[in-house]
N, C-alpha and C positions, 0 to 999 in steps of 0.2 A: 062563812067568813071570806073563802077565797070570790066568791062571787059578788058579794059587796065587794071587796076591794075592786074587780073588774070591771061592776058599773062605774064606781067614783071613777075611775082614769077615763073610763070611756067616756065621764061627761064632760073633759076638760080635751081641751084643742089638740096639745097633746098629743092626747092619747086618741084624740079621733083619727089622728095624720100617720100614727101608729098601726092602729088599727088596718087602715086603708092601705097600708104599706105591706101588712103581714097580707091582704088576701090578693095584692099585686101580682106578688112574688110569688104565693101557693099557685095560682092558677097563671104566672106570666108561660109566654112559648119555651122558653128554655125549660123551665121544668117540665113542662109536658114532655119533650122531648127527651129529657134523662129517664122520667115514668117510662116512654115508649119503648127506650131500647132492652125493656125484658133479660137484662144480661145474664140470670139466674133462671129462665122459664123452663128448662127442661129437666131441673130438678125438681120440678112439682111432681112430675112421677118419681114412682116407688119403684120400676122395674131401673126406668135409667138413674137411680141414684146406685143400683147394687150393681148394676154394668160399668158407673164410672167409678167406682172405689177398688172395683176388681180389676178394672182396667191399671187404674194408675200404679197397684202394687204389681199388677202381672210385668207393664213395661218397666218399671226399675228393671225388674230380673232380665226381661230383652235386651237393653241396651247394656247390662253389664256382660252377659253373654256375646253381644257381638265385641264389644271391645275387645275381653280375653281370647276371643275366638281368634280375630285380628296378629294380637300380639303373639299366641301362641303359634301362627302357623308361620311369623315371623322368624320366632326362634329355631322352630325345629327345618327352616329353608334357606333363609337371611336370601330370600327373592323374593320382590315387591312385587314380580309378576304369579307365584304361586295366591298371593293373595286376590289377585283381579282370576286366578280359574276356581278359588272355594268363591268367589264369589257369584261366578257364573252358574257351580254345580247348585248352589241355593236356588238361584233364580232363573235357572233355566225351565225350570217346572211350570213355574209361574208364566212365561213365555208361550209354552207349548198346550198347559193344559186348562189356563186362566177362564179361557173363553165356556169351556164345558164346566169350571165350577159354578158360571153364570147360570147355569143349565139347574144345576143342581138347587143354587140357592133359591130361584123360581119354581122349582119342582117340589121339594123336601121342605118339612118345617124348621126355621132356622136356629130355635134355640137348639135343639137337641144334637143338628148338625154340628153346633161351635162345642156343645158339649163334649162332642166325639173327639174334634180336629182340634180343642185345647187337653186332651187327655193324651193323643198321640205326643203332642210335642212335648208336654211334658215328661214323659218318658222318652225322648230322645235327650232330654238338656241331660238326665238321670245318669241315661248310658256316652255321653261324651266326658261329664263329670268324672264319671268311674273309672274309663278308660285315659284319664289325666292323671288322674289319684294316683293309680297303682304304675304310672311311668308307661304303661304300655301303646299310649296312642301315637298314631303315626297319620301323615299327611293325606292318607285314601284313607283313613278312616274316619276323618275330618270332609272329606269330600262325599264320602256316601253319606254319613247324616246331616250334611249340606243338604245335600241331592232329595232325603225323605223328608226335613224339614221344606223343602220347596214346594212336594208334592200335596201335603198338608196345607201349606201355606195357596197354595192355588184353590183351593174350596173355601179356605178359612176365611181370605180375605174379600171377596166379593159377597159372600153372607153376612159377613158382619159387618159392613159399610149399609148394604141393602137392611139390616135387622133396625136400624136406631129407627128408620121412620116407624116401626112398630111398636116400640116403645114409646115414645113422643107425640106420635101423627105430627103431618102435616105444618099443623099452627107454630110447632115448637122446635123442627128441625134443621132450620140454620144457626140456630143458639145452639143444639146439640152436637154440632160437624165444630161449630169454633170449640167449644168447652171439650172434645175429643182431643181436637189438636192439641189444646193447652194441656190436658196430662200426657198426649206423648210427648208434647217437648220439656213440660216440668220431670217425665223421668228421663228423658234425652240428657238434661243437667246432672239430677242428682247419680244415675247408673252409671253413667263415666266414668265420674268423678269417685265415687266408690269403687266401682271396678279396677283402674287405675292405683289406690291403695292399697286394694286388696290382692292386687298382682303383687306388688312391690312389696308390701308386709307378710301377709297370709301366704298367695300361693294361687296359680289360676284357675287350680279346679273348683275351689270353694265359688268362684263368679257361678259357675253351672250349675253346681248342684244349689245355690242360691238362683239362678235362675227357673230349676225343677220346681221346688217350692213355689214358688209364687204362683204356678199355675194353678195352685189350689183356691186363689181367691176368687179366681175369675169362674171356675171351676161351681164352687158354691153360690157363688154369686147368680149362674145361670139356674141354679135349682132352687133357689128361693125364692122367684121370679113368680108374680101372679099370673096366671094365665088368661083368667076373664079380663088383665086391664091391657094385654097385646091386642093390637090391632093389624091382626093381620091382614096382608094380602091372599085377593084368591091365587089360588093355585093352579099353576102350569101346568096342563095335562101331561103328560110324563110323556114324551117321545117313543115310539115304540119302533121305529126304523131308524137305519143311517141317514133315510131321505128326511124323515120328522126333525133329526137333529142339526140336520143341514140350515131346515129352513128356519126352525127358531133361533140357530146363529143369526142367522142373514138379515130377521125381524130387526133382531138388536144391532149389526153392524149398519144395517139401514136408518137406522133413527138416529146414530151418529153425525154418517155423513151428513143427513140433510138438516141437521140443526145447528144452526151457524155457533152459536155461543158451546157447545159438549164438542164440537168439529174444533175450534180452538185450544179449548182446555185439554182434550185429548192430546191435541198435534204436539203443542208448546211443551207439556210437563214430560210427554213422550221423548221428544228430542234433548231440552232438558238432561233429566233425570239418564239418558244416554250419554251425554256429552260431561254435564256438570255435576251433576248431582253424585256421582259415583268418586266422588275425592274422600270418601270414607276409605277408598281401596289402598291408598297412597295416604295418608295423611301416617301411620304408624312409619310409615319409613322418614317422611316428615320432620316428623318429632324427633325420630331417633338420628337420622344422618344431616337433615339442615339445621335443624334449631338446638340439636343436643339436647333437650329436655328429656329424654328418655318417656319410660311406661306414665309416668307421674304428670308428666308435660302433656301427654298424649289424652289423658285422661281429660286435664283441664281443656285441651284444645276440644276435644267432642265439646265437652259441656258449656262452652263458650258459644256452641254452635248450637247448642239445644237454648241458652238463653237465649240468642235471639229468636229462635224458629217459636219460642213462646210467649213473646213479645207478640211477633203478628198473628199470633193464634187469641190472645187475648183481643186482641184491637179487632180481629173478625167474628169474636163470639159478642164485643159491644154494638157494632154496626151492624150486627144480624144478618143483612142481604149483601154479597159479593159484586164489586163490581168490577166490569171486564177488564178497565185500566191495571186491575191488582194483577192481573195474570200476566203481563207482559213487561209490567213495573218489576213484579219480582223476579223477573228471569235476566233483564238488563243488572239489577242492584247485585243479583246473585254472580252474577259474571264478572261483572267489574272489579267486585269484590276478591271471586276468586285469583285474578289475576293479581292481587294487591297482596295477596297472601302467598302467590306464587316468589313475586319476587323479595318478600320480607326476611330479615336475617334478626329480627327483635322478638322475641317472645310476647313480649308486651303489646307491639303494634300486630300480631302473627291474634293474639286471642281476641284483638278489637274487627280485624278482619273476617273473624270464624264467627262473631257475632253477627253480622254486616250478614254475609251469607248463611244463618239462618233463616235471619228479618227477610230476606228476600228469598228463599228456600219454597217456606211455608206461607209465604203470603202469598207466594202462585199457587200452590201446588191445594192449598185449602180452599183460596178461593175458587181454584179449577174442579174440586170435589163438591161446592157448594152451589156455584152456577149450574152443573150435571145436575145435582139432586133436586136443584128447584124448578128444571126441566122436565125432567124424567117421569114419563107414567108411572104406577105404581106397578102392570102389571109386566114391566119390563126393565124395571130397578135392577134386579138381578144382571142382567146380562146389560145392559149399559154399564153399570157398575164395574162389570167385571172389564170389557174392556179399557176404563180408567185404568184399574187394578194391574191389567195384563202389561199394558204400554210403561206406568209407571215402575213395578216390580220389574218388570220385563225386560228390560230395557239394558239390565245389569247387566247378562249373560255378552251383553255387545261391549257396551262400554267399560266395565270392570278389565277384561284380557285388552281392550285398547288403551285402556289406563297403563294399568301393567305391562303392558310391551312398550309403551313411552318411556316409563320410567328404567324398565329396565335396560335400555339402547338409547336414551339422550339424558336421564338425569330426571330425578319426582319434580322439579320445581316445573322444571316442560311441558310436564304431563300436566299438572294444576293450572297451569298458565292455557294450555292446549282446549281442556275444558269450559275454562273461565269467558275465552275468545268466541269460543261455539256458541253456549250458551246468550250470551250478549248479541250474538248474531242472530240468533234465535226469537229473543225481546224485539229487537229492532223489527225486524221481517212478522211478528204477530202486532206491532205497534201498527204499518206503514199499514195492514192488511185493515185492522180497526178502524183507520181515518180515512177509505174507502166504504165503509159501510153505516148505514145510520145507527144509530145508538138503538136499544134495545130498554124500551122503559121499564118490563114485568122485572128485571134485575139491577134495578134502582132500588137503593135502602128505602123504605117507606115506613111513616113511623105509624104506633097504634099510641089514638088519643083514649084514655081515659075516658070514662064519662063524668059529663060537667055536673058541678053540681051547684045545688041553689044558693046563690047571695043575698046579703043583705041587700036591698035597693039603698042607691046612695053613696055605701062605700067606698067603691072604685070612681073617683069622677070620669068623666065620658064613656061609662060603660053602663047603659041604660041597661040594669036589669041583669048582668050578670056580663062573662066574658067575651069576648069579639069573637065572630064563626071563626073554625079553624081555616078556612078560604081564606078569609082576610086575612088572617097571622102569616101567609103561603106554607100550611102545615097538612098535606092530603093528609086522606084518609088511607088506612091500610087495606092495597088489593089484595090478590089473591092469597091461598096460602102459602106461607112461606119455605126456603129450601133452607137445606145443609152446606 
C-alpha cells in the first residue's frame, strides 16, 4: 500500500519537484560536509569507549580534589602565596622528570604503566582524605603528597596522551584529543561545582576520599581493555647508559625544534600556562577577599571556567583538524579576558569573564596538543608528547610562587591582571611570528566525502547522471591521516 501511494505522488508534478528536492539536499555539499565531520569516530572502538567513561568519572573526582585541596591550604595558612608553593611541590616533578617519562612511555607498554600510575594516585587521594578526616593534616603534609602526586603525574601524563593513538589509530585521533578535552572540561564544571557544596555542606575530606574512588573506573576500565584491537607502537629499545638516555632525549627535543607548527605550540602554551594559566593559584583568595563569594562562589567560578574550556573542546572534536590561528587566538582571548576579570567587582560579569578564558584556555592549548599529535611519528610520540606535557604541567613550579608573591606584596587582582597582560603578549608575538611564514596545508580541516551513490537519471536537473565531482563543489578529498 505504502508503495502505491509513492508511485501515485511521484506521477503527479508535485511530487516529481519533491522528489527532486529530497535527493538535492541528501547528496547537496553541506550535508556532505556535516557526514564528514565524524564528530563521534573514535567511539567506534571498544577500548576508547571504556577509556572515556573512566576518564570522565576519574576527572570529576580531580577537579574536586584540586578545589578542596586549594581551599583547605587556604584555611589552614590564609596566604595566597602557600597556595602558588603546593602548587609548585605538585608540579615540580613534572618539570624535572616529564622528559624521562617520555622515555618510559616509548619503552614500557602503556596500558599497564597507566594501570600502575592510576593505582598510586589513588592511594595518595585515600591518604590525604584520612589525614583531613581525623583533623591531623598540616601544610608539608599537603606538600609532600603534592610532591608524589607530581612524581606519578610525570610518567602518567605523557603515556596517556601518547596511549589514545593506540586505541583509535591514526584515522580517528583528532576526534579523540577534542572528545578528551570535552570530558575534562565537562568534569572541570560539574567537580567544582560539587566540590564547592561539599566543602560548604559535607566537609573537605569527603572531596578526596570522593576523589580515591573514582580511580576505580579508570582503573577497570584499563583491564577490560581488548588487547588484539591496540595498536601499538614499536618499542623503544630500552636505553641501557646515561649516554643512550641522553641521546633518545635529544631525538625527541630535536624534532621539536625543527618543526615549525609543535616549535609553536610548545613555545605559546609553555609561556602561557607560565604566565596565565596558573590563576587557579589565586582565584580562591579571589573569591574569598574580592568578590566575597566565599567556597560556594569559588566553586561556581572554576566551573564557569570549565564551561567555557568545553565549549572549545567540543567546537575541536567537530572541526577534527587544528588550526594554527587557534593557538594564538586562544592565548590573546585568554589574556584579555583575564585582565577583565582582574579588574571585576560583579560576580556576574567575574563568571562571564571565567567563561571567556576557558573558550580561550583550551582552544590553544587543545589545539596545540592536536597539531603535535598530527605531526608527530609514532615512534617518537612519547617523548614529543612528553615535552608538551613537561612545558605545559611544568611551567607551574615558576609561575604558581610568581603568582603568589604578586598577590601576596601588591594584592590577587595584580597578579590576575599580571598574567592576563603576559599572556596576550604572548598571542600577539605567536600571531606577528605566523604572518611571517607560509601557512601549513597538512593542518587544514579537510573533510572525508562519503561515497556517492547511484541516482535516479533525471531527478536532479543539471546533474547529468548523478552529483557534481567533489572538485567542482571546492570540497577536497581527505589527505593524510588525521591527528589529535
Amino acid at each position: 500500500m505504502r508503495d502505491h501511494l509513492r508511485r501515485v505522488i511521484r506521477q503527479q508534478p508535485a511530487g516529481r519537484a519533491y522528489a527532486a528536492w529530497i535527493v538535492t539536499v541528501r547528496h547537496s555539499p553541506t550535508r556532505r560536509r556535516i557526514r564528514g565531520l565524524r564528530v563521534w569516530g573514535a567511539f567506534r572502538h571498544h577500548n576508547y569507549r571504556l577509556f572515556f567513561a573512566g576518564q570522565l568519572v576519574s576527572l570529576v573526582g580531580t577537579w574536586m580534589q584540586s578545589v578542596a585541596q586549594g581551599w583547605l591550604v587556604l584555611q589552614l595558612t590564609n596566604d595566597p602565596f602557600a597556595l602558588g608553593l603546593v602548587a609548585a611541590a605538585q608540579f615540580v616533578p613534572v618539570l624535572v622528570l616529564g622528559l624521562f617519562g617520555g622515555l618510559v612511555a616509548d619503552a614500557l607498554p602503556k596500558r599497564r604503566t597507566l594501570i600502575g600510575t592510576q593505582a598510586a594516585q589513588m592511594l595518595l587521594a585515600f591518604a590525604l582524605g584520612l589525614l583531613t578526616m581525623t583533623g591531623r593534616v598540616e601544610v608539608w603534609h599537603i606538600l609532600v603528597l603534592a610532591f608524589l602526586l607530581g612524581v606519578t603525574n610525570a610518567v602518567d601524563m605523557p603515556t596517556r596522551q601518547s596511549f589514545v593513538v593506540e586505541m583509535v589509530g591514526r584515522e580517528d585521533i583528532g576526534n579523540a584529543v577534542g572528545l578528551n578535552s570535552s570530558a575534562f572540561n565537562a568534569a572541570r564544571i560539574v567537580g567544582p561545582a560539587v566540590a564547592g557544596l561539599a566543602i560548604g555542606y559535607v566537609g573537605i575530606a569527603a572531596c578526596f576520599v570522593l576523589n580515591g574512588m573514582s580511580f576505580l573506573a579508570v582503573i577497570v576500565g584499563y583491564l577490560l581493555m581488548r588487547d588484539d584491537e591496540l595498536r601499538p607502537a614499536p618499542a623503544m629499545a630500552r636505553p641501557r647508559s646515561g649516554r643512550a638516555v641522553v641521546a633518545n632525549l635529544a631525538e625527541g627535543l630535536s624534532y621539536v625544534r625543527r618543526t615549525p607548527i609543535v616549535l609553536l605550540g610548545v613555545s605559546v602554551v609553555g609561556l602561557v600556562a607560565t604566565f596565565g594559566m596558573n590563576f587557579n593559584v589565586v582565584v580562591p583568595a579571589m573569591a574569598r577577599d574580592v568578590l566575597g563569594v566565599g567556597s560556594v562562589g569559588f566553586g561556581f567560578l572554576m566551573a564557569a571556567t570549565g564551561l567555557g574550556s568545553l565549549t572549545a573542546a567540543v567546537a575541536l572534536a567537530v572541526a577534527g583538524r587544528p588550526r594554527r590561528s587557534w593557538i594564538v587566538g586562544g592565548a590573546i582571548l585568554l589574556g584579555v579576558l583575564l585582565v577583565g576579570f582582574s579588574q571585576s567587582r560583579s560576580f556576574t560579569l567575574s563568571l562571564l569573564c571565567m567563561y571567556g578564558v576557558g573558550v580561550g584556555g583550551i582552544g590553544m592549548a587543545a589545539t596545540a596538543n592536536a597539531a603535535i599529535q598530527t605531526a608527530v611519528p609514532d615512534h617518537l610520540r612519547g617523548r614529543v608528547m612528553s615535552v608538551y606535557t613537561t612545558v605545559f604541567a611544568g611551567s607551574t613550579p615558576i609561575g604558581g610562587p610568581v603568582s603568589g608573591a604578586i598577590a601576596a606584596s601588591f594584592g590577587v587582582a595584580t597578579a590576575v591582571a599580571f598574567g592576563g597582560v603576559m599572556s596576550a603578549l604572548v598571542g600577539i608575538g605567536g600571531l606577528l611570528w605566523l604572518r611571517r611564514r607560509p601557512a601549513e596545508p597538512q593542518l587544514e580541516p579537510q573533510l572525508e566525502l562519503p561515497p556517492e551513490l547511484p541516482l535516479e537519471p533525471g531527478l536532479v536537473p543539471g546533474h547529468a547522471g548523478g552529483m557534481m565531482a567533489p572538485a567542482a563543489e571546492g570540497v577536497a578529498s581527505r589527505p593524510g591521516p588525521p591527528g589529535p
